[in-house]
C-alpha positions in Angstrom: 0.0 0.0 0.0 2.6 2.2 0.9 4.4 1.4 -2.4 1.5 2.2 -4.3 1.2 5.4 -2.3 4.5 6.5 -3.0 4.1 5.8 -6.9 1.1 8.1 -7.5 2.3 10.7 -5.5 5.9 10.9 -7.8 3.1 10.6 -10.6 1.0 13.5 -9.7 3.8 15.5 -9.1 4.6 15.2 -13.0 1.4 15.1 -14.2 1.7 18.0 -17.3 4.4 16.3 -18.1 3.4 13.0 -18.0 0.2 14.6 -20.3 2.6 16.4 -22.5 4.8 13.4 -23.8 1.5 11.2 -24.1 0.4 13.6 -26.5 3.3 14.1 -28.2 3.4 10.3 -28.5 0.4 9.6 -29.9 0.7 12.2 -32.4 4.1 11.1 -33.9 5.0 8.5 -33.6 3.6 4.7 -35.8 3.7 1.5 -32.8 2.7 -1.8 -33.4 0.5 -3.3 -30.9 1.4 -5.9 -28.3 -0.3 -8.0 -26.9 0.6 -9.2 -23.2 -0.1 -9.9 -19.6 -1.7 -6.5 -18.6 -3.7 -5.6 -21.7 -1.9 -4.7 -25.0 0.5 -2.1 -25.4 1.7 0.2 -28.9 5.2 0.8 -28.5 7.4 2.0 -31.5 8.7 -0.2 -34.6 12.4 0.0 -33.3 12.3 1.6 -29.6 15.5 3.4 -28.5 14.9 5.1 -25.2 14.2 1.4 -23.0 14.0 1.5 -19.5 13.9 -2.1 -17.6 12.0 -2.2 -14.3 14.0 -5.3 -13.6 17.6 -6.3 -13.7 17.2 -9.8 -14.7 16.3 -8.3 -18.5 20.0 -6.3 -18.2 21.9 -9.0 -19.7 19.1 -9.1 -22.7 18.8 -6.2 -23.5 22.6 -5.2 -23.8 23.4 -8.8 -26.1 20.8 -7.7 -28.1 22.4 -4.1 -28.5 19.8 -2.3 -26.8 21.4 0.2 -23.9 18.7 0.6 -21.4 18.9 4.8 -20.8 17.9 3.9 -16.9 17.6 1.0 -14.9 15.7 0.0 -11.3 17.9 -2.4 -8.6 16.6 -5.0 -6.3 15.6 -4.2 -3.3 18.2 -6.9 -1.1 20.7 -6.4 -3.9 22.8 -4.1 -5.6 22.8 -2.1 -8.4 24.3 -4.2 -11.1 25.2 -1.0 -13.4 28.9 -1.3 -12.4 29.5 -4.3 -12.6 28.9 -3.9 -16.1 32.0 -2.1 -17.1 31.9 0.7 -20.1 28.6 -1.3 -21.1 27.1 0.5 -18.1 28.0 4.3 -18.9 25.8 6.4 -18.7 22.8 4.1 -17.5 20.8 6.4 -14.8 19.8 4.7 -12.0 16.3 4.9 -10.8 16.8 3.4 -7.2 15.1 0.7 -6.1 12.7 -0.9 -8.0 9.9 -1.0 -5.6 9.9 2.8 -5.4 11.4 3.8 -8.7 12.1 7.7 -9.1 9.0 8.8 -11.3 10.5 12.0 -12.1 13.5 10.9 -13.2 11.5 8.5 -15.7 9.5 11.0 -16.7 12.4 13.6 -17.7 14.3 10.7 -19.7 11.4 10.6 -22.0 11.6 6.8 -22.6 9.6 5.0 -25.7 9.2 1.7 -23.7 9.1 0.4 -20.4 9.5 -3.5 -19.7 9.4 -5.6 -16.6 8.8 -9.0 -15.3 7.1 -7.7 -12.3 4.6 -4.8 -12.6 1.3 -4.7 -10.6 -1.9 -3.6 -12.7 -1.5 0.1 -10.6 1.8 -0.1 -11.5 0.6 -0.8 -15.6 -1.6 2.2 -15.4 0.9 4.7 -14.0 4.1 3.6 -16.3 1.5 3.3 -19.1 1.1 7.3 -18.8 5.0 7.7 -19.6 5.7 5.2 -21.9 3.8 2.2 -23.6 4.5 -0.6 -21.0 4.6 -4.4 -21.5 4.5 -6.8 -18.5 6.6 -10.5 -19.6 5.4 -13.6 -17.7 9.2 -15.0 -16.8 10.0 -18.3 -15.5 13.8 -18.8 -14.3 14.8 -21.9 -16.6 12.3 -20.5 -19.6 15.1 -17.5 -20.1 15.2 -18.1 -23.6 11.6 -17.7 -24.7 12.0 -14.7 -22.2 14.7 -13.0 -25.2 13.2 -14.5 -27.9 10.0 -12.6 -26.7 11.8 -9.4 -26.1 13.7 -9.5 -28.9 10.2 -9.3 -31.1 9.4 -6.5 -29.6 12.0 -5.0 -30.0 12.8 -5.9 -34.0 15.8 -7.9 -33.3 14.6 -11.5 -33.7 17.7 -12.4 -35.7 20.4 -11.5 -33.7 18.4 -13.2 -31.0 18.6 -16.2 -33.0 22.5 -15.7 -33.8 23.0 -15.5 -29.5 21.0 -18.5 -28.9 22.8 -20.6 -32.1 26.3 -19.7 -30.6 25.0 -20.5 -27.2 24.0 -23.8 -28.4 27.1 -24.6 -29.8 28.9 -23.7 -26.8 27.2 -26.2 -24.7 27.9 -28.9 -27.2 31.1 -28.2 -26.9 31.4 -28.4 -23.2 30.2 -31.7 -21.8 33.3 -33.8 -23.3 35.1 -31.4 -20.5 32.8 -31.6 -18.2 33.2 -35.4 -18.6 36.4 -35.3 -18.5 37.2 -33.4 -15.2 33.8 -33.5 -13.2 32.6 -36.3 -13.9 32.5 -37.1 -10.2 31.5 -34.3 -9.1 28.4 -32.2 -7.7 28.1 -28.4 -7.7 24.9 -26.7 -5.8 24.8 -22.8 -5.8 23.9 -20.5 -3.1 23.4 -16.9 -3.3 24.0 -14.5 -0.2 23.4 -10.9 -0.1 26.0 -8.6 2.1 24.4 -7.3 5.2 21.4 -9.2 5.3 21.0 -12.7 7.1 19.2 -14.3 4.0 20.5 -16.8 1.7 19.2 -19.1 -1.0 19.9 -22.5 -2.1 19.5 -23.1 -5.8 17.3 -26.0 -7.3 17.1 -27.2 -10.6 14.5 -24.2 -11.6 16.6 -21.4 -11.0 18.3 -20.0 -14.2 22.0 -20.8 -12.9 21.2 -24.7 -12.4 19.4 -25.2 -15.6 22.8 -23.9 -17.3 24.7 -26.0 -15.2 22.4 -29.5 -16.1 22.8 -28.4 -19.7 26.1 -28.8 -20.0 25.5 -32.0 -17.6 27.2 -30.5 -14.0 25.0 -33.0 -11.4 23.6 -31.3 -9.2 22.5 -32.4 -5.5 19.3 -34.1 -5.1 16.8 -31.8 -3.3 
């Protein structure tokens, strides 16, 4: 509730602008319509001003040559701007992503927002700064998740050539994995700094289902 309180006040505090670049949308630019979890959006033939509302679509979005011009972080996490080197410059951030700076999104002027996670309040707020689409996203489904932005986005084919060469890697790599781990079991954890939470991987979390791909065993749960 408070989230939701917080998001409408940042929006009302914009409001001619928010009006202003709706209008100036609709009036010039051409969008083709998508159709998704929320409703359907009409976001531009080749959008260039992207802003992700969450991290996980980073490492899409930059493989498919798309520089996001602002970017939310988790909440128990980091941002993970820096860790992405010169690829990162320049990329504003918008703080967390359960408050997100409106009026910083607002004076980017972006011609699409994106997110895995976006409430139907949430829809209806973004949707008055940009055209917003909403992607179902299941962990070891990453690739449909690419594939899916990168038809939005007109870039099926180099979405192809990424998953072609990823293919090719992992058929590569089991005649070494067979070689020196045959024996052997990885799990994965992840721990966040400062905060007395962990979690324990399982076979339908992105990082194991790259690992049983390339056939790493992985501890029975």
């Amino acid at each position: 509730m408070l989230i939701t309180l917080i998001l409408v006040k940042g929006c009302y505090s914009n409001t001619h602008q928010i009006k202003g670049l709706t209008k100036a949308r609709l009036s010039t630019s051409e969008c083709k319509l998508i159709k998704h979890p929320l409703g359907a959006s009409c976001i531009p033939l080749q959008p260039q001003r992207i802003i992700p509302l969450d991290q996980t679509m980073m490492p899409a979005l930059l493989a498919l040559d798309l520089k996001p011009i602002a970017a939310t972080q988790p909440k128990m996490a980091g941002s993970i701007i820096p860790k992405l080197g010169r690829k990162g410059e320049g990329i504003v951030s918008l703080g967390k992503d359960s408050q997100p700076n409106i009026g910083k999104m607002v004076q980017l002027k972006p011609d699409l927002i994106l997110g895995f996670v976006i409430s139907d309040k949430e829809y209806k707020l973004f949707s008055q700064i940009a055209p917003t689409i909403r992607f179902n996203y299941i962990q070891t489904a990453w690739k449909d998740a690419l594939l899916r932005i990168a038809k939005i986005t007109d870039k099926s084919g180099q979405a192809q050539k990424i998953l072609e060469q990823y293919q090719q890697r992992i058929q590569e790599l089991p005649a070494v994995v067979n070689n020196q781990l045959a024996k052997t079991t990885v799990s994965i954890s992840r721990f966040y700094a400062g905060k007395q939470v962990s979690e324990l991987r399982t076979k339908y979390s992105f990082p194991d289902s790259l690992l049983t791909e390339v056939g790493i065993r992985l501890p029975e749960i």
